[in-house]
C-alpha positions in Angstrom: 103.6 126.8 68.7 100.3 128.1 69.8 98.6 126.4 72.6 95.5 126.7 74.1 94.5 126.4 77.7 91.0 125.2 78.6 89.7 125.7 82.6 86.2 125.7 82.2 83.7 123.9 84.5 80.8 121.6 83.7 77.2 123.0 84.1 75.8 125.3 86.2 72.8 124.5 88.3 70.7 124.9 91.2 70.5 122.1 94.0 69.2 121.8 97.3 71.7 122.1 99.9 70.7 118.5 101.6 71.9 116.9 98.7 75.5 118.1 98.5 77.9 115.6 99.8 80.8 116.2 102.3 84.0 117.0 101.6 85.5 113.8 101.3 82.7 111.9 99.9 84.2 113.5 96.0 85.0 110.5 94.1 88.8 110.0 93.2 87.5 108.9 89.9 84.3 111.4 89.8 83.6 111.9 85.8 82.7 114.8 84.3 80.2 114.1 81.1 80.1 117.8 80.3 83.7 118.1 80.0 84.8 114.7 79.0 87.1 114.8 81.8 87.3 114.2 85.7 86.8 117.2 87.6 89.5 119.0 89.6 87.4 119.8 92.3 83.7 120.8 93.3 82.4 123.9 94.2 79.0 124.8 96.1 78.0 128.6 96.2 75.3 129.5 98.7 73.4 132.9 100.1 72.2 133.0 103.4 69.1 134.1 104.3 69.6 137.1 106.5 71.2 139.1 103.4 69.2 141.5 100.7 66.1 140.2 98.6 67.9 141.3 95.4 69.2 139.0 93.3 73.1 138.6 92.8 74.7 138.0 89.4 77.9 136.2 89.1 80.4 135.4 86.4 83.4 133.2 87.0 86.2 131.0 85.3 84.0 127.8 86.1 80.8 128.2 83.8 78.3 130.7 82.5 76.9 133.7 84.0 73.9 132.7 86.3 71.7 135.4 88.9 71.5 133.9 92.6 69.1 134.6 95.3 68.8 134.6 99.0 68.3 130.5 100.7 70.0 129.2 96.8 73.2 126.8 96.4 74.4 126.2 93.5 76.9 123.5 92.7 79.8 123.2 90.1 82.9 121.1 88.6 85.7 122.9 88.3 88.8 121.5 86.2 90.9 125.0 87.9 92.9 125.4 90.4 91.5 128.4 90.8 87.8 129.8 91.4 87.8 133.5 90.3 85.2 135.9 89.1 82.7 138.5 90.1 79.6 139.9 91.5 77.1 142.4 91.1 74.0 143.8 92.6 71.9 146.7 91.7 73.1 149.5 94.3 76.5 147.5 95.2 80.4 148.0 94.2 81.0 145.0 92.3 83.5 142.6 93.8 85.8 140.7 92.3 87.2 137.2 93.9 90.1 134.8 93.5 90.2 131.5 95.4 92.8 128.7 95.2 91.4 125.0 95.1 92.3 122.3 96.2 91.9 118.7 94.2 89.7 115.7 94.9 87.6 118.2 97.7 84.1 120.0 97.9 84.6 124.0 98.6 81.8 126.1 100.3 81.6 129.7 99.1 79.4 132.5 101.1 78.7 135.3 99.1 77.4 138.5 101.2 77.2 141.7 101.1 78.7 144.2 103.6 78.9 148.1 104.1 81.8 150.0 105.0 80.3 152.4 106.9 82.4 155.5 105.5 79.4 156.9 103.1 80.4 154.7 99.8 78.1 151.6 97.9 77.9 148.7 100.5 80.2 145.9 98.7 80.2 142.3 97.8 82.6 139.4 98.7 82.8 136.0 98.1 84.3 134.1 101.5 85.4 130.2 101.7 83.6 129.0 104.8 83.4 125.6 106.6 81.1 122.6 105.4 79.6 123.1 109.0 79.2 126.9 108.4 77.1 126.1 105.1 75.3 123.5 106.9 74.2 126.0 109.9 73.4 128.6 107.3 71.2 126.5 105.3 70.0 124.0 107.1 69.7 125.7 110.3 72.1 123.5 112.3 74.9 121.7 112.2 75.5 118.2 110.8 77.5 116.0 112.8 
């Protein structure tokens, strides 16, 4: 019996980081068009602003490959349990991710680049942070 395993997300786009709701605020019911099914669980990618002007490009197990520059969010469905993937910069180790999800809830994703100081590429990571951490990062202070 062959059977086949679908865990794609819904589409990839850009959105301003004002108009991504709290955790929380995720419809139990929340409907998916793209996928013909209700979501698992969101997930909102952001850079900061104090991190290179080079764009990133990132590939994951939630939707197509899509660059992302410094002061972006982008937003997705995922119908995964897990958010997995990679990034890449010119001049950067790529780095590789894996992040476990929970249902029904919105999950903030940094990505940034670091350098380990012992002569090698700086690297990239991708780092779950707080909905308050995104919100002082983007918006410049925190939502209460």
């Amino acid at each position: 019996m062959i059977m086949l395993m679908f865990s794609l997300a819904s589409v990839t786009h850009a959105v301003n980081p004002e108009n991504i709701p709290a955790p929380g605020l995720l419809p139990d019911r929340a409907y998916s068009a793209a996928t013909d099914s209700m979501p698992f669980a969101q997930v909102v990618i952001y850079r900061p602003d104090n991190q290179l002007s080079r764009p990133y490009k990132m590939r994951s197990n939630l939707g197509e490959t899509f660059r992302i520059g410094r002061r972006e969010a982008v937003k997705m469905e995922a119908n995964a349990k897990r958010f997995q993937g990679s990034i890449s910069a010119f001049g950067h180790t790529r780095g590789h991710f894996s992040h476990e999800l929970s249902p029904n809830k919105v999950h903030y994703f940094r990505l940034q680049d670091r350098n380990n100081y012992a002569g090698f590429l700086p690297y990239l990571e991708v780092i779950e942070v707080t909905e308050e951490t995104f919100r002082n990062e983007t918006l410049g202070s925190a939502t209460k």
